[in-house]
Structures are given as structure tokens and as C-alpha cells.
C-alpha positions in Angstrom: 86.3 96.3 122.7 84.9 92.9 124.4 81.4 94.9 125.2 81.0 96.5 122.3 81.4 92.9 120.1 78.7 91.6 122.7 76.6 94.9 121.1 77.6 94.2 117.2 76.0 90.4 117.6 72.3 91.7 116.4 73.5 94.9 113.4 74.3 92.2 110.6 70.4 91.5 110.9 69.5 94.9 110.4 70.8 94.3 106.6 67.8 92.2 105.7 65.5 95.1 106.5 66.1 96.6 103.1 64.2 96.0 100.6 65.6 94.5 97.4 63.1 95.8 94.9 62.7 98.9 92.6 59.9 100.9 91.5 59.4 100.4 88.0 58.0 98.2 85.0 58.4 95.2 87.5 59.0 91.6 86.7 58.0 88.4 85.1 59.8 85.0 84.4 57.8 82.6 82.9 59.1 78.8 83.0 58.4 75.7 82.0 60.3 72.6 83.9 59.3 69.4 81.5 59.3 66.2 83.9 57.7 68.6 87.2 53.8 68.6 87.7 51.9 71.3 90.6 55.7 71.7 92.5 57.1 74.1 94.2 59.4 76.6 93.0 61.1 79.3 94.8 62.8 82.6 93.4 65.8 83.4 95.9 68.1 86.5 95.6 71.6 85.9 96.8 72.9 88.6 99.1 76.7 88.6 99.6 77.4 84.7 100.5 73.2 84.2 101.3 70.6 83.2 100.1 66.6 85.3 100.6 63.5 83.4 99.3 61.9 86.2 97.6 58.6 84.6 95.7 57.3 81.3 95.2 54.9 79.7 92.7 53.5 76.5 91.6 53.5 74.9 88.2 50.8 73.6 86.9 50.5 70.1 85.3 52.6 71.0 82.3 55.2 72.4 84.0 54.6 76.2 83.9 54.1 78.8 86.1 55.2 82.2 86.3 56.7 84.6 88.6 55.5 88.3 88.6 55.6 91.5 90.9 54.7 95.2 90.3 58.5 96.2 91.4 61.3 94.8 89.2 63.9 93.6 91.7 67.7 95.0 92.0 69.6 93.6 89.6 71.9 90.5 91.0 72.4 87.0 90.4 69.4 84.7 91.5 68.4 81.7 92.0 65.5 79.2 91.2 65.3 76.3 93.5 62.7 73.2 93.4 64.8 70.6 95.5 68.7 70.0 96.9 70.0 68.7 93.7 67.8 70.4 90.9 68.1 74.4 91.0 70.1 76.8 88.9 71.4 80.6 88.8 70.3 83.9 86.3 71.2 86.8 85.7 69.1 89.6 86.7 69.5 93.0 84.8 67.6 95.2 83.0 65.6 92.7 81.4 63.1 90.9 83.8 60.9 90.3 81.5 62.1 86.7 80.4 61.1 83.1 79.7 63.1 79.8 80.7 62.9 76.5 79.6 64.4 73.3 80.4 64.4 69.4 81.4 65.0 68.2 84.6 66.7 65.2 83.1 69.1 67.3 81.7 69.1 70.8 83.6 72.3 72.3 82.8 72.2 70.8 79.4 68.5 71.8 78.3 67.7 75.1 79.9 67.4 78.1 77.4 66.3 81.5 77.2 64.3 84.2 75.5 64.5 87.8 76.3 67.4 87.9 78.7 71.0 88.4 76.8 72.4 88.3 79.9 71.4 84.8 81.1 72.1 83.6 77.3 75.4 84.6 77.0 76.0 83.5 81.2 74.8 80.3 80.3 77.2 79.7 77.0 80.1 81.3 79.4 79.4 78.2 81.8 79.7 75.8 79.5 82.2 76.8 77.9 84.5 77.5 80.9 83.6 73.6 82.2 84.8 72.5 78.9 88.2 74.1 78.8 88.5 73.5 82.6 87.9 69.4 81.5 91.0 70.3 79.1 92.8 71.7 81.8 92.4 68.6 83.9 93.2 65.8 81.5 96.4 68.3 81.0 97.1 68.2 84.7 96.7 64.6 84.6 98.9 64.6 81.4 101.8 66.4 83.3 101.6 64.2 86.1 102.7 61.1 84.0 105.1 63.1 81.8 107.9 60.9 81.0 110.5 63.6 79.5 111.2 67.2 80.6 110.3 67.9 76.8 107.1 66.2 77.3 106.4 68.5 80.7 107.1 71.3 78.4 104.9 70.2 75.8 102.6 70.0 78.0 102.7 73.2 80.1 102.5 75.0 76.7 99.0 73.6 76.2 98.3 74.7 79.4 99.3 78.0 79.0 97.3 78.1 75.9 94.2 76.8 77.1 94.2 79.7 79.5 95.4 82.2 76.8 92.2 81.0 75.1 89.8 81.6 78.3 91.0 84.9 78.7 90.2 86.2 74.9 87.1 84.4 75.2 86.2 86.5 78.8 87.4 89.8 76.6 85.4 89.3 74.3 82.4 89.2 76.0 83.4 92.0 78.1 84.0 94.1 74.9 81.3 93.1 72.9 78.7 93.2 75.5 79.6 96.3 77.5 76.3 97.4 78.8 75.1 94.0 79.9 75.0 93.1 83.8 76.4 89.9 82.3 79.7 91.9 81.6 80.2 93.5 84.2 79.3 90.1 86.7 82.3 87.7 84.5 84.3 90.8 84.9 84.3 91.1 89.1 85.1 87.5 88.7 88.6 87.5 86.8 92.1 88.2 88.8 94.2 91.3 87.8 97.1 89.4 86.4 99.9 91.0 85.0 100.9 90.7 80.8 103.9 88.7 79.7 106.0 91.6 78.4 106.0 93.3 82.5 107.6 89.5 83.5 110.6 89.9 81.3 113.8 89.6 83.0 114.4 89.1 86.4 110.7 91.0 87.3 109.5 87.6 86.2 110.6 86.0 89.7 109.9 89.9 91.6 106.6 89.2 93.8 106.9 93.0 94.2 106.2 93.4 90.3 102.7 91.2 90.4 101.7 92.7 93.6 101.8 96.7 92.4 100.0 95.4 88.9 97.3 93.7 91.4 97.0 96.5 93.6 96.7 99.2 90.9 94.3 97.1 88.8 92.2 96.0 91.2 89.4 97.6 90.5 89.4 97.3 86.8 87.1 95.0 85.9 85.5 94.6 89.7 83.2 98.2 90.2 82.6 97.9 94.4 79.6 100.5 93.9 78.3 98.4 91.5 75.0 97.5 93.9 73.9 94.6 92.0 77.2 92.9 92.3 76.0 93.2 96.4 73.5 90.6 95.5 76.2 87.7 94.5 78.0 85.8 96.0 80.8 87.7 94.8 81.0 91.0 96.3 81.4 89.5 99.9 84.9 87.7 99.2 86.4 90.3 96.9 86.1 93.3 99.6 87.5 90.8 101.8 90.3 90.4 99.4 90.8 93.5 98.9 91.3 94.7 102.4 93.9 91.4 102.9 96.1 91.4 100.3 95.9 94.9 98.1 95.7 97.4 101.1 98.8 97.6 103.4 98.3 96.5 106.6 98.7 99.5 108.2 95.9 101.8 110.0 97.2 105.0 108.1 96.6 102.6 104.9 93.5 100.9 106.1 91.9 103.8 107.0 92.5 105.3 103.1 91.2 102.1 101.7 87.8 102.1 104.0 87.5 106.1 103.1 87.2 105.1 99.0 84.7 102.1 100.1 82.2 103.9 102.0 82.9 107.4 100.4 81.9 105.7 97.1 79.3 104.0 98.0 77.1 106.4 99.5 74.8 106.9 96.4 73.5 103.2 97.0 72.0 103.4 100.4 71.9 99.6 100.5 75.4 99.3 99.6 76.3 102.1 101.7 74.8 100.3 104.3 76.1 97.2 103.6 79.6 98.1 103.8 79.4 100.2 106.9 78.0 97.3 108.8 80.5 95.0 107.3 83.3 97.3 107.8 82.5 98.0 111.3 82.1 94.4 112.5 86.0 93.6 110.5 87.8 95.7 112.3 86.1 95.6 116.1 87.0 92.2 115.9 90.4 92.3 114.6 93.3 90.6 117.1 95.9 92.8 115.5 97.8 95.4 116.9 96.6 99.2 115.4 92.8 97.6 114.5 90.9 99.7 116.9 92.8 103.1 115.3 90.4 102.0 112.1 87.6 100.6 113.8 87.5 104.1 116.1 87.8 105.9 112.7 84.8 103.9 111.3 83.1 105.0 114.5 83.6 108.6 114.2 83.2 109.7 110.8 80.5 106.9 109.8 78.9 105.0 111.9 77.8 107.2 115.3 77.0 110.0 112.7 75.3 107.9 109.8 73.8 104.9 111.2 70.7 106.2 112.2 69.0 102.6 112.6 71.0 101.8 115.0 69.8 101.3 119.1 70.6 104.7 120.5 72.1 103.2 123.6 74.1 101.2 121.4 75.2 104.5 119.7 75.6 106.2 123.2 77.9 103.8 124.5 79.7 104.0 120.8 80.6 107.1 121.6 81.4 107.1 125.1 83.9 104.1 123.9 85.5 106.1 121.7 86.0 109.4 123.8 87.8 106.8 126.2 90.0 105.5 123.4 91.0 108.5 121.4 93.8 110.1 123.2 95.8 106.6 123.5 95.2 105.2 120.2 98.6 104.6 118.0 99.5 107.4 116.2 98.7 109.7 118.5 101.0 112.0 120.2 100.9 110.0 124.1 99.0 112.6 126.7 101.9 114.3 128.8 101.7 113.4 132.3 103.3 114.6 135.0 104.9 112.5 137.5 106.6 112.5 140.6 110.2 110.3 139.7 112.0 108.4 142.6 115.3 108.3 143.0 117.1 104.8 143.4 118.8 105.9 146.4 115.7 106.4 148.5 114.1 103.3 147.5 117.5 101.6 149.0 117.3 104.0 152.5 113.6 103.4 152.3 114.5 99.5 152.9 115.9 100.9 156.5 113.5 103.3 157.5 110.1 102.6 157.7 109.0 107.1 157.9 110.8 107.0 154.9 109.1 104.5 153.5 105.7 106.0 153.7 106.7 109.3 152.8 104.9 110.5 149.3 106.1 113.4 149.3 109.9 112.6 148.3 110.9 112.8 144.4 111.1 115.4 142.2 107.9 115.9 139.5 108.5 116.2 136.0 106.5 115.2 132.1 106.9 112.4 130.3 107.6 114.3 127.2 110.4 116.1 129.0 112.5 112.2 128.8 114.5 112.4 125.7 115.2 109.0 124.1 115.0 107.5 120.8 112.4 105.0 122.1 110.4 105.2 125.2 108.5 102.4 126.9 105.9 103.8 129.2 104.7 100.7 131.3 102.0 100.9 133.9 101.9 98.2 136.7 101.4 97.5 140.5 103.1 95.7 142.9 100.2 93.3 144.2 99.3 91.9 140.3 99.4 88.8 140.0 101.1 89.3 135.8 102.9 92.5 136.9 105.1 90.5 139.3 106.0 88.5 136.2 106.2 91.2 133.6 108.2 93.4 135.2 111.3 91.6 135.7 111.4 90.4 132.4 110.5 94.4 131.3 113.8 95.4 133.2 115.9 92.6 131.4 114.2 94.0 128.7 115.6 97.4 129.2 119.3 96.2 129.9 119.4 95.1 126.6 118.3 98.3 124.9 118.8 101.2 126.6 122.4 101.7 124.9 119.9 102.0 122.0 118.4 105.1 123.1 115.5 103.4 124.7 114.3 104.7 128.0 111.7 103.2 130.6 108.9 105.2 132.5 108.2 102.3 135.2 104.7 104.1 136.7 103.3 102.6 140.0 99.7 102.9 139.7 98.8 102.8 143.3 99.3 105.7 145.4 97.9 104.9 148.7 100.8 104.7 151.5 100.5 101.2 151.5 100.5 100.6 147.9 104.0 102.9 148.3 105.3 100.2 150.7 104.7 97.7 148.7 106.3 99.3 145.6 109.9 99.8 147.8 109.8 96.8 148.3 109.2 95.5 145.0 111.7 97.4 143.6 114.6 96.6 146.3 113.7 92.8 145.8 114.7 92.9 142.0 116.8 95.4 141.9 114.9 97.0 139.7 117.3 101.0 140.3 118.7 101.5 136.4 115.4 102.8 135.3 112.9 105.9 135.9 110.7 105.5 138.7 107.8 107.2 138.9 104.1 107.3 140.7 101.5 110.2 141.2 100.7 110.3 144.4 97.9 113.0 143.9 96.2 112.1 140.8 94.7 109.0 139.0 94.1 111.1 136.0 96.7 109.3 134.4 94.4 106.0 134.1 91.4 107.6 132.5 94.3 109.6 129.7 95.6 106.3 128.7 92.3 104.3 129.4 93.3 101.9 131.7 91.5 98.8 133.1 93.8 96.6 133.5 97.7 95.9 134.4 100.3 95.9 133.4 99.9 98.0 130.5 103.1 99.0 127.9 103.2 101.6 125.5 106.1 101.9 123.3 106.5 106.2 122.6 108.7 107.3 119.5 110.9 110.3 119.7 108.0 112.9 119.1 106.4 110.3 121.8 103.6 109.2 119.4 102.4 106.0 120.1 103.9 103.0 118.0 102.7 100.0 120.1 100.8 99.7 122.8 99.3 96.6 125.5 102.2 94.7 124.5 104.7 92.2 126.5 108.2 93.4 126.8 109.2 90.4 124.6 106.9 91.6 122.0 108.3 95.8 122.6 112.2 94.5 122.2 111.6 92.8 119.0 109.0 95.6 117.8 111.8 98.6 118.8 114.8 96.2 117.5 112.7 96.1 114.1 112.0 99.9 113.8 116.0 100.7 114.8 116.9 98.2 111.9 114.4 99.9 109.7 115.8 103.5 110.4 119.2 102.9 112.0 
């Protein structure tokens, strides 16, 4: 995973390529800035969390200038900028055909507009959300300094109010103005919450009751194939959001929830784009356990097939990557090796007799699968690593504790020279490490290329059917994640 996030550091570029614009009637803003003679103003398109310069024009020595192109641009929320503390945001819709007025001695409170509903009815929204947001303040400040518990209550009822009030207000405009970009921007910006008459009860106190109504209303008033809500600084946080807190954090789950996103968005080749790119970088650079099983997934069934823009060596070692990973990733039913077991008694006459010692041939071969236990922790490691020599003790402490759980060890040596045979006796007399199964394969390495491995030691944790459950773990981590999963289905 380390080479291919060296490889991802240049694809979020590539999403600048597109162009933002559409064929059609075009557009053109006309504005007048009283108090600005001959400056500079730029038109920038926010994409996600950024910002694009997209035209630029200079205003003549009343103030006015216009900007105009042949291809209207995608619908978003933009920006007009003419120095650090004097630019503000519109709405870009259907209508781009608009004019804007306003005083720079009084930006937010002067500017106006004609032929854009959208940016009228954003603009009265803004204003009047900072005024009932100043009520909410001197509330809070109210409540701070609240004498009585009547008072307090007094006052939280105004609050509650005062929000009540916000809410019909953001209805209404979402009702009344239904086919408006405006609508459907306030929209992705409101929280699913859930009405008074679920909370009744005990639910009221039930975080299980608020997070179903979030999950299943999610998307309600936030459309994530809505392309122009791609070109805010909106979109960005609430996939983000949605992947964190509405979608279990399980790959099974994960995997369900990227399938909608990019399965959805495939009419909007920018969007389509967008989140495939986005996607892909999330979960390569996850640190959580299960990540790559969504991430290879991605990989798979999106990316190697769909992103054709991509560097085909990038794509070629893509695919090599995941032909490596596939047959260990959890989930998956572990490949079935077959290994040659060691008895404990010959480890013990192997101390005593050095032909004995070197002998590969002695054991008796049999597959993993064949082990029957409730929980199985396959653990590859040598005798000459440096982290193996303090692993595996603590694995085999590890073990005494759950193997009258049903848990059963597959300790493989991976080195199978003679020497590296030596070196395992004596490993094993010098910690005693008998009450387990022994293993090596003394005429294959296959075994390392099955369960792609590079480095040691490596633990897999195998459920009954010996799927994998966990994997490049420490044995700390395995005992609490098998004492979990026993307490979950004693």
C-alpha cells in the first residue's frame, strides 16, 4: 500500500483537467461596484473546498464591467473577488444572464440583484439566518447569566423557538421554490434531525433512535449526483460525513455505500470522476484494519477498468497489487496450505542430536483447513527477526490463555533452509514454545506469495469456515479481537 500512495500523490490534479463549462446560451453578469474605478475583478468557481479563477475583467471608471463567455458555466456556487476583505458568493443556476449591484462601503448590506431568483432569495436567506443566529447568541449569553432554573427554562424555550422558526423559514423556501438551484443548495446544507413526536419517551435519551432517522434521511434534502453541488464547498465535507458517521464501519458496509456513490454518479462524468478519485485516495490511505478489502474493491470494479486517464504503468502496477492482495484480504476464505507439522518431541531429541536436528524430512504434512477450532491464529515468523523474537513469546502466552476457547495456533517457520531449521529447534526449546502446532514447508515458499508476504511476523486470525477476520495484527491486538467476537457470539 506505501508504493501505491507514493503513485496517488499526482491523480487529485488530474480533476482540474475538466472543464467546467456547458454548451449553450452562455453567460453574462453585468456589475457595477460604486466606490471601485479600472480594478480588477475575478470570477472564481469553487470546486469541492477550492477555489478556480475562471474570468477576469476590469471596471471601468464608474464601476462597471461585465463578464461574458459563449458557454454558460455548470451550475455551482461562485465567487467574485476584488481584494482579501471585499468579495462575495452567487448562486449559479439556470439563469446566467444577471446584473449585480452594490457598495463597497456596505457590501453585504447594498448588493442586489436582477434576473437571478436564486441569488435574491440566497441573499435574503443570509441575512436573515445572521439575524436569528445574533438572537441565538444574546440567548446563549442570556442562559449563561440565568439566575433561576425557571429563568434557564425561559430561556431554552426561546431558543428552541428561534430554531423552530429557522427551520419553517428553510421549508419554505424549499417548498416554494422547488426548481431553483437555490433550493436545492440551502437544502444539502440542513442536518436530518429527527421530529419531536419520534423523541417521546425514553427514545428521547436512545442515540440509536437519532442515528437510524440520520442514516435513513440522509439523503433527503442532500442529492450526491446533484453535479452542481460538486462545485461548493459543500459536497466535499458531506460525502465525507457520510462515509464516517451514516455508513457502518465495516468493508461489507463500506463497500455498499461506495457502490450507490459511484453507481449513481456515472451520468455526470465530472462527478463520476470526481468521486472515484476521491474515493480511491480515502481508502488507500486508511490506517484501519479491513480498508484495503474497499480500497481493492474500488480498484477492481472502478478504477483499473474506468479510469482511462490514468498512467498505464500506474494502472499496470494497480493491478499487479491487487492480484497480490486478493486471496488474503479479510473476508476471504484463507488459501489452504499444506504443511509439514513437527512434533514437540523431536524438537526436544533434536536439542541432543545434531542429524536430527538437520533432518527436514521428519513430521507428518497436512492443510490448514483440516485444524478444527473455533478460532485459528495462523502466524508466520522466523527465528533470526529481530520483532519475531519478541512476538512470539508473547503469541504463545497469548495462546495459553485462549486455547480452552477453541482457539488453535498454526506457528509456520518461514525459513526452510537446514540452517534456518536449526535455528528454529532451538528457538522453540529455548521458550518452550511445545503446546502449539508446529509447522514449516520445507519444499515450497508458495505459501509467501498466497498470503502476500513481505515482512515478519505476520498474524492472521481464521474463523471456523477459516475466513479471514483480522489479519497483520499483534497477539495483544488478536486476544482482545477473538475475546470480542466469543462475547459477541458465545
Amino acid at each position: 500500500m506505501k508504493v501505491l500512495r507514493g503513485l496517488l500523490a499526482g491523480i487529485a490534479g488530474l480533476l482540474f483537467m475538466f472543464s467546467t463549462s456547458l454548451s449553450g446560451q452562455g453567460y453574462r453578469i453585468e456589475i457595477t461596484m460604486e466606490g471601485l474605478s479600472g480594478d480588477t475583478l475575478i470570477l472564481g468557481e469553487y470546486f469541492t473546498s477550492r477555489m478556480i479563477p475562471k474570468d477576469t475583467m476590469i471596471l471601468d471608471r464608474k464601476g462597471k464591467g461585465v463578464f461574458e463567455g459563449e458557454d454558460a458555466f455548470q451550475g455551482g456556487l461562485y465567487l467574485i473577488y476584488f481584494s482579501p476583505s471585499h468579495y462575495f458568493d452567487l448562486l449559479l443556476g439556470n439563469d446566467q444572464e444577471l446584473f449585480i449591484n452594490a457598495d463597497t462601503s456596505d457590501l453585504n448590506g447594498s448588493i442586489g440583484f436582477k434576473g437571478s431568483e436564486d441569488n435574491r432569495i440566497f441573499y435574503e436567506y443570509k441575512n436573515y439566518l445572521q439575524e436569528k443566529r445574533g438572537e441565538l447568541e444574546k440567548q446563549q449569553s442570556l442562559l449563561a447569566n440565568a439566575a433561576t432554573k425557571a429563568d434557564s427554562s425561559d430561556i431554552k424555550e426561546q431558543q428552541k423557538r428561534i430554531n423552530g422558526e429557522m427551520e419553517e423559514y428553510m421549508n419554505r423556501i424549499e417548498s416554494e421554490n422547488a426548481s431553483l438551484f437555490v433550493s436545492k443548495f440551502i437544502g444539502a446544507t440542513r442536518e436530518p434531525l429527527p421530529p419531536e413526536a419520534l423523541l417521546t419517551g425514553e427514545r428521547r435519551h436512545d442515540d440509536s433512535v437519532r442515528y437510524f432517522y440520520y442514516r435513513d434521511h440522509y439523503f433527503d434534502r442532500f442529492d450526491p449526483f446533484d453535479v452542481r453541488l460538486l462545485h461548493s464547498p459543500l459536497y466535499e465535507g458531506k460525502i465525507k460525513s457520510y462515509l464516517a458517521r451514516v455508513v457502518p464501519q465495516h468493508p461489507d458496509s463500506l463497500i455498499v455505500g461506495v457502490d450507490y456513490l459511484l453507481g449513481g454518479s456515472r451520468a455526470e462524468e465530472e462527478l463520476y470522476r470526481y468521486l472515484l478519485i476521491t474515493l480511491f485516495n480515502h481508502f488507500a490511505e486508511s490506517k484501519f484494519m479491513g480498508m484495503d478489502v474497499v480500497y481493492f474493491h474500488i480498484a477492481e470494479h472502478y478504477y483499473i477498468p474506468d479510469a482511462t486517464w490514468s498512467n498505464p504503468e500506474f494502472l499496470s502496477k494497480l493491478k499487479d497489487n491487487l492480484d497480490k492482495n486478493k486471496p488474503s484480504l479479510i473476508g476471504q476464505k484463507s488459501p489452504n496450505l499444506i504443511m509439514r507439522m513437527v512434533p514437540p518431541d523431536h524438537f526436544q531429541m533434536a536439542s541432543q542430536d545434531t542429524t536430527i536436528k538437520k533432518d527436514p524430512h521428519i513430521g507428518e504434512d497436512f492443510f490448514i483447513h483440516e485444524t478444527d477450532a473455533r478460532y485459528t491464529i495462523l502466524y508466520f515468523w522466523e527465528a533470526d527477526c529481530g520483532h519475531c523474537k519478541e512476538s512470539t513469546p508473547a503469541l504463545y502466552e497469548v495462546h495459553s490463555r485462549l486455547k480452552e476457547k477453541g482457539v488453535e495456533v498454526i506457528s509456520i517457520h518461514v525459513i526452510n533452509t537446514i540452517e534456518g531449521k536449526e535455528k528454529w529447534v532451538d528457538f522453540v526449546n529455548k521458550h518452550g514454545l511445545y503446546d502449539w502446532i508446529n509447522c514449516w514447508s520445507p519444499y515450497s515458499n508458495d505459501f509467501r506469495k498466497l498470503y502476500n508476504l513481505q515482512s515478519y511476523p505476520q498474524l492472521f486470525i481464521l474463523d471456523q469456515d477459516k475466513k479471514i477476520v483480522a489479519k497483520r495484527i499483534t497477539p495483544e491486538q488478536a486476544e482482545q479481537i477473538i475475546n470480542n467476537l466469543i462475547n459477541i457470539n458465545p
